[in-house]
C-alpha positions in Angstrom: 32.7 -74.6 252.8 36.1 -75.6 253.8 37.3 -76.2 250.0 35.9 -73.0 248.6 38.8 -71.2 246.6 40.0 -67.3 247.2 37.8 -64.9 246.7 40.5 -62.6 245.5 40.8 -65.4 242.5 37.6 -64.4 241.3 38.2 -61.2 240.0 41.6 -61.9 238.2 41.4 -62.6 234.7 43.7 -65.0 232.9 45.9 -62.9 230.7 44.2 -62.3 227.2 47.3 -62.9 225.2 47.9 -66.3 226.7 44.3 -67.3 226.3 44.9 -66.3 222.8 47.9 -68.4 222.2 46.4 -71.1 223.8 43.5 -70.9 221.2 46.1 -70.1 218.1 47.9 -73.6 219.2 44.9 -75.6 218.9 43.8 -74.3 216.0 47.3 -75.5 214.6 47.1 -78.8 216.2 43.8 -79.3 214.0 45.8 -78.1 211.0 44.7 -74.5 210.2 47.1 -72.4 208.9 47.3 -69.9 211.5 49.5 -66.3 211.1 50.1 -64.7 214.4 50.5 -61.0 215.4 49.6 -61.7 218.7 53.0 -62.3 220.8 54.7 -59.7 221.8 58.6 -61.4 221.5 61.1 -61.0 219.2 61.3 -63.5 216.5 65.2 -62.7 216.3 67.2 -65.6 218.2 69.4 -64.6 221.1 72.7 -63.4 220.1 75.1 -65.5 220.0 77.8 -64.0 222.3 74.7 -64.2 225.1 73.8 -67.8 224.0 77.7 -68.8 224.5 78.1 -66.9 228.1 75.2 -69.0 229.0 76.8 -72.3 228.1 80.0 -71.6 229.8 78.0 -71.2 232.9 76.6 -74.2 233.0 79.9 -75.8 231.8 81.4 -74.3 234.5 79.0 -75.0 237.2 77.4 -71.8 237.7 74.1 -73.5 238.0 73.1 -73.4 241.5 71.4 -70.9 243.8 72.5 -66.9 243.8 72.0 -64.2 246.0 68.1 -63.0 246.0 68.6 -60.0 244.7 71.3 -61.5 241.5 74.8 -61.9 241.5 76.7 -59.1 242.1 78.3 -58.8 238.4 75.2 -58.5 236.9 74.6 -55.5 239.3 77.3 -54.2 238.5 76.6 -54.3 234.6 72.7 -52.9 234.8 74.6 -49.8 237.7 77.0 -49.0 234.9 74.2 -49.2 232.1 71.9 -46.9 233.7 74.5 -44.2 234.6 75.8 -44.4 231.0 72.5 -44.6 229.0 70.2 -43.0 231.5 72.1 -41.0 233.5 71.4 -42.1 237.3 73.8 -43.9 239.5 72.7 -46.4 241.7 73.9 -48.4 244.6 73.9 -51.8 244.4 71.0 -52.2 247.2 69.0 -50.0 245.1 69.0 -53.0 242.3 67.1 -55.9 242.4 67.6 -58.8 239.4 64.0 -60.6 239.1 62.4 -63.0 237.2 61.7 -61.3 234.2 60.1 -57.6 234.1 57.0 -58.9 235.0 57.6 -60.1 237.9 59.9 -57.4 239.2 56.5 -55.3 238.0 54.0 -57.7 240.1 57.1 -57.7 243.5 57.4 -53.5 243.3 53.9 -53.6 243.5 53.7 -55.8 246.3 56.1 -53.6 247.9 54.6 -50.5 247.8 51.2 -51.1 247.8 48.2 -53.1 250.0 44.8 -53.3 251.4 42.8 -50.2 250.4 45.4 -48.5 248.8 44.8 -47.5 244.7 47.3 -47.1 241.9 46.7 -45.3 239.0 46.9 -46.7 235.6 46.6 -44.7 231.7 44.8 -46.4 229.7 45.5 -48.3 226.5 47.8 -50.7 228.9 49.3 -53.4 228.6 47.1 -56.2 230.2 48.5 -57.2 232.8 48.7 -54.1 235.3 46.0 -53.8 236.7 45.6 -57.5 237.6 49.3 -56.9 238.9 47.9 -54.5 241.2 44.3 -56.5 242.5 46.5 -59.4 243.3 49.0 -57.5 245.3 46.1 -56.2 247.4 45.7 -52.8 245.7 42.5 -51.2 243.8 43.5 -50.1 239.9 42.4 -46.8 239.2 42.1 -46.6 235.4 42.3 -43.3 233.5 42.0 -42.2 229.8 44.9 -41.2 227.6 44.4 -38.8 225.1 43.4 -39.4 221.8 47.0 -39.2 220.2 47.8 -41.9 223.6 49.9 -39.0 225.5 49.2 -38.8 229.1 46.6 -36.9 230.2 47.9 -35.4 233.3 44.7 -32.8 234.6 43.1 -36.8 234.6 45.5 -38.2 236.9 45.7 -35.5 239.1 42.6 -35.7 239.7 42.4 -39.4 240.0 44.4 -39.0 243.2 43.1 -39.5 246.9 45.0 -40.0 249.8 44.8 -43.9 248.9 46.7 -43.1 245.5 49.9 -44.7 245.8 51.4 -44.9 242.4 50.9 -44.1 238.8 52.5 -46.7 236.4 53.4 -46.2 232.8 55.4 -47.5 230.0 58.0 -45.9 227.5 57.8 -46.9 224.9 54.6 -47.8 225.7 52.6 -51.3 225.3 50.2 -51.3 223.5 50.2 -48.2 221.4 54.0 -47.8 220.3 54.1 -44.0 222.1 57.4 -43.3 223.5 56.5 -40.1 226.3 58.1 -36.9 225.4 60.5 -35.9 227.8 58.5 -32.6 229.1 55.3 -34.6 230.0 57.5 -36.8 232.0 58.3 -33.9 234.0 55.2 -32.9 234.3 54.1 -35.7 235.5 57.5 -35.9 238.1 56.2 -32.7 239.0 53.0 -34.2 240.0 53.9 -37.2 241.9 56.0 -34.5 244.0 53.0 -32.7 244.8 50.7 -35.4 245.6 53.3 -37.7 247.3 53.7 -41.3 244.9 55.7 -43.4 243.2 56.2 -43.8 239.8 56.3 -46.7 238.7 58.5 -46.9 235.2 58.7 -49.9 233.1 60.9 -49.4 230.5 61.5 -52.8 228.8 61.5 -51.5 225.3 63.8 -48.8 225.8 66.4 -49.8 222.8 63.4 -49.8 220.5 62.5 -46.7 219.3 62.2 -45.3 215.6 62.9 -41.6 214.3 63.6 -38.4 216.0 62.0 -40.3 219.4 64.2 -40.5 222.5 63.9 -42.5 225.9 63.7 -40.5 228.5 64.2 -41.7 232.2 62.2 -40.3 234.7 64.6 -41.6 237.5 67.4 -39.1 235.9 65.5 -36.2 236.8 66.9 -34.3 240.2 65.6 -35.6 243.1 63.1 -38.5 241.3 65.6 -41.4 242.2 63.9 -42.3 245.4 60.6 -41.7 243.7 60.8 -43.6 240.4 60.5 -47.6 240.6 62.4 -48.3 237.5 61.7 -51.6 235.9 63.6 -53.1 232.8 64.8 -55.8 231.7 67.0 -58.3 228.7 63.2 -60.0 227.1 63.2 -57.6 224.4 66.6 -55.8 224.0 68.2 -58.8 223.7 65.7 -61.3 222.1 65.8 -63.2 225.7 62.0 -64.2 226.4 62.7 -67.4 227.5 66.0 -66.6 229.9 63.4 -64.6 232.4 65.5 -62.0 233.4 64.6 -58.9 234.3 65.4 -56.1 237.3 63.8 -53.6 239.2 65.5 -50.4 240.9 64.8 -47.8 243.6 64.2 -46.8 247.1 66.5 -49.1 248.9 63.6 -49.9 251.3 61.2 -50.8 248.1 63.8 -52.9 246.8 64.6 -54.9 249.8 60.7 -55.5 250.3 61.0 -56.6 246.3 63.9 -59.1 247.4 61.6 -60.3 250.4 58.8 -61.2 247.9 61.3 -63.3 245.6 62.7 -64.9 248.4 59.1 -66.4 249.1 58.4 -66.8 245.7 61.1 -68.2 242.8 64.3 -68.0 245.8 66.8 -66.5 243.5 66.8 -65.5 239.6 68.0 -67.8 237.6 72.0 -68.1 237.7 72.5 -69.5 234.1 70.4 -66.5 232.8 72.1 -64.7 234.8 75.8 -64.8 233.5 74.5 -64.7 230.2 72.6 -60.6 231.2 76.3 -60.1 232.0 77.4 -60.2 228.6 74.1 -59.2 227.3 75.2 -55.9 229.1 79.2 -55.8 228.7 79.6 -57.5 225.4 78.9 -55.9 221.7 76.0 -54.0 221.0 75.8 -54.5 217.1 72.7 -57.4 217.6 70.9 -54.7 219.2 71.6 -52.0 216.6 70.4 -54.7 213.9 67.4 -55.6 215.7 66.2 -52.2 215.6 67.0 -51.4 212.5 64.7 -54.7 211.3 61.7 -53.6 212.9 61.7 -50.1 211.3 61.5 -51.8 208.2 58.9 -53.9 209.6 57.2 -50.8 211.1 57.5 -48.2 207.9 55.7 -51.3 206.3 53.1 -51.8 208.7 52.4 -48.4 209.1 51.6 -47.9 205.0 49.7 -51.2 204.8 47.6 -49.9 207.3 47.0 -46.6 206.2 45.9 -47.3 202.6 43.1 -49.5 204.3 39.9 -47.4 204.2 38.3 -47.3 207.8 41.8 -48.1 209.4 43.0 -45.3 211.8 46.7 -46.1 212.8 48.5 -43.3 214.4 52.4 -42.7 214.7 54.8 -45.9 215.7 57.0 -44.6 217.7 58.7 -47.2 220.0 58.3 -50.8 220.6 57.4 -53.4 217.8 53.3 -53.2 218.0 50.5 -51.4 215.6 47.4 -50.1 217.3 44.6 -49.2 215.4 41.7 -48.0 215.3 38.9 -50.1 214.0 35.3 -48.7 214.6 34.5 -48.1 211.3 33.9 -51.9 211.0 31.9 -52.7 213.7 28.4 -52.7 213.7 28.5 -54.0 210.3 27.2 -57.6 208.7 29.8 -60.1 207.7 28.9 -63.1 205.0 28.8 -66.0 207.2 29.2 -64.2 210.8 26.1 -62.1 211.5 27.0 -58.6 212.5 30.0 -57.7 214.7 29.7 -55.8 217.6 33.1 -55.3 219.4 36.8 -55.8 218.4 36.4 -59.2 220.4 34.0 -60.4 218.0 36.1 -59.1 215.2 39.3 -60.3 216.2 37.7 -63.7 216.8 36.2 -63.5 213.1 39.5 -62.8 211.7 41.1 -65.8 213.5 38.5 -68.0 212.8 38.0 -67.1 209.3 40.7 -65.5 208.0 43.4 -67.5 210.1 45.5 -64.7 211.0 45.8 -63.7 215.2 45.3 -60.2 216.4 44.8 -59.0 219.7 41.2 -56.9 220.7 41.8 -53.3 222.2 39.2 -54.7 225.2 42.1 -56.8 226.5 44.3 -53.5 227.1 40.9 -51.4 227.8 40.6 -49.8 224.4 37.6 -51.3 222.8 37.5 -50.4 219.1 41.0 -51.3 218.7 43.4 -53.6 217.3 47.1 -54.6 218.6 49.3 -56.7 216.1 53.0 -57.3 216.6 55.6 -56.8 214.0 58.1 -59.1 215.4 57.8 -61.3 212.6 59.2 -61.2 209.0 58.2 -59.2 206.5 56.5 -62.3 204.5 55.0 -63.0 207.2 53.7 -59.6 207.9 52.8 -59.3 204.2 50.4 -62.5 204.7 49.0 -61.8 208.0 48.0 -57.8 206.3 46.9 -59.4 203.2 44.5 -61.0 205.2 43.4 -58.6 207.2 42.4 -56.4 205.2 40.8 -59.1 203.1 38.7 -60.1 206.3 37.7 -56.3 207.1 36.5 -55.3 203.5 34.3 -58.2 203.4 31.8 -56.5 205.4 28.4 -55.6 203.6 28.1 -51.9 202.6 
């Protein structure tokens, strides 16, 4: 039939936290009282130095097309971040400015990868690469991490074929809060030289980090630059969801193919959002410094509600602002009113449902058995969604 849809539509899911968020809203909209975990976006608002650089622009026009690849001071800005904080230089054809992280994830993809060839992703993940990578044509290859969530490199290696194009990770890492130690990065540089791939790097959480833990670039390693497809981006740093902004660096022949894919898609980034990264980039960092220091309050506090709960396995935070635990001891067990639950889908539906507080299942990042919440949210209400919680998990029957 003529009006049949794509096949290639069949096999991509919708993404899991927006089905979620979807479900939280109409909950509210009956009137629930809903707490959510389940976003991953600060809850800080944009600073306000950004907020102003963004009104000037459109005060002063700046509010029509730009160059595909972003305005040229905005280059300039993430060029001089990178050799500063990560120590690589780039040109300013080996940056491209996207629309947001995500899709400067979904256009390197495009770029490097297509029809029959495979790209290797750790699992936990976060849920939308390998979707990413069936829509740009590719086949997801999807290999265990460790139990402490380091990468298990003997795995990947053997995970490649000659179809492998790529391997792609993220420091600190979505889902699990890991931030990769510097000499498994090398390692793991050390293999995509051997077997001949990119690396693809996505690093949008890079300021958040808590402890002794460092970010670690895999692009500043010698002779990685043309190697690494670095991806980053203001979402997080900068409390800038809603701006979608992020950019994407490399191979100047990966990037231009990345440009080519925006050019078909969204044209050019958004200007406004635009000159407002500029300052995001150039102006004072103090917001930044605050942020972080917020959420490792929020995360010492997580990490000890959690721990005292008997049955709850929650392993080191040590970047980004999510807890992922381990919740098998509670499945397979009957629940007043509920029948037994299986899965962590069944149980994170149970706790929404009955408990009114949203969590996100460990299937939807391919670690059934565990739980992702956010802590991007105060400490009350992080003290109300745990209460609950744990309040929904000890009322299985022994």
């Amino acid at each position: 039939m003529s009006t049949s849809l794509s096949a290639r539509m069949s096999t991509l899911r919708v993404s899991p936290t927006t089905a979620l968020f979807a479900r939280v809203e109409e909950l509210r909209r009956q009137g629930e009282d809903i707490v959510s975990l389940n976003v991953g976006e600060p809850d800080f608002p944009t600073p306000e130095n950004i907020k102003e650089a963004g009104i000037k622009a459109i005060n002063e026009n700046f509010t029509k097309y730009t160059s595909g690849n972003g305005i040229m001071p905005l280059r300039e800005a993430i060029i001089e971040k990178l050799r500063s904080d990560n120590g690589v230089n780039y040109e300013a054809n080996e940056v491209a400015v996207m629309v947001g992280a995500k899709q400067a994830l979904f256009a390197a993809l495009c770029a490097i990868a297509g029809e029959g060839d495979e790209v290797i992703v750790p699992i936990p993940c976060y849920v939308s690469y390998p979707d990413m990578i069936t829509l740009a044509g590719g086949k997801p290859v999807l290999v265990k991490r460790k139990d402490d969530f380091s990468l298990d490199l003997e795995a990947i290696e053997n995970a490649c074929n000659e179809h492998t194009k790529a391997v792609i990770i993220c420091t600190p890492d979505n889902p699990t809060g890991k931030v990769y130690a510097e000499d498994e990065l090398r390692a793991l540089a050390e293999l995509a030289v051997r077997k001949d791939i990119f690396i693809i790097s996505d690093e949008i959480y890079e300021k958040i980090i808590f402890g002794a833990n460092r970010h670690f670039s895999l692009s500043s390693i010698e002779g990685m630059k043309d190697r690494v497809i670095l991806v980053n981006g203001f979402s997080k740093t900068y409390s800038m969801t809603g701006w979608r902004l992020g950019y994407v660096c490399g191979r100047k022949d990966v990037i231009a193919n990345a440009v080519k894919i925006q050019s078909q898609t969204t044209t050019t980034p958004p200007s406004i959002s635009q000159y407002a990264a500029v300052e995001a980039l150039n102006g004072p960092q103090d917001s930044v410094r605050m942020m972080v220091e917020e959420f490792q309050k929020r995360k010492d506090y997580v990490q000890k509600r959690l721990g005292a709960i008997q049955g709850v396995i929650c392993h080191e935070i040590q970047g980004a602002f999510y807890a992922f635990f381990d919740i098998r001891y509670f499945l397979g067990k009957e629940y007043e009113g509920i029948g037994t639950i299986n899965d962590d889908t069944e149980l994170c539906t149970y706790l929404l449902e009955k408990h009114h507080v949203a969590v996100m299942p460990g299937s939807a990042y391919f670690a059934p058995g565990f739980v992702r919440i956010s802590f991007a949210s105060s400490m009350e209400v992080l003290k109300m969604a745990i209460d609950r919680i744990e309040t929904g998990l000890k009322a299985h029957k022994c």
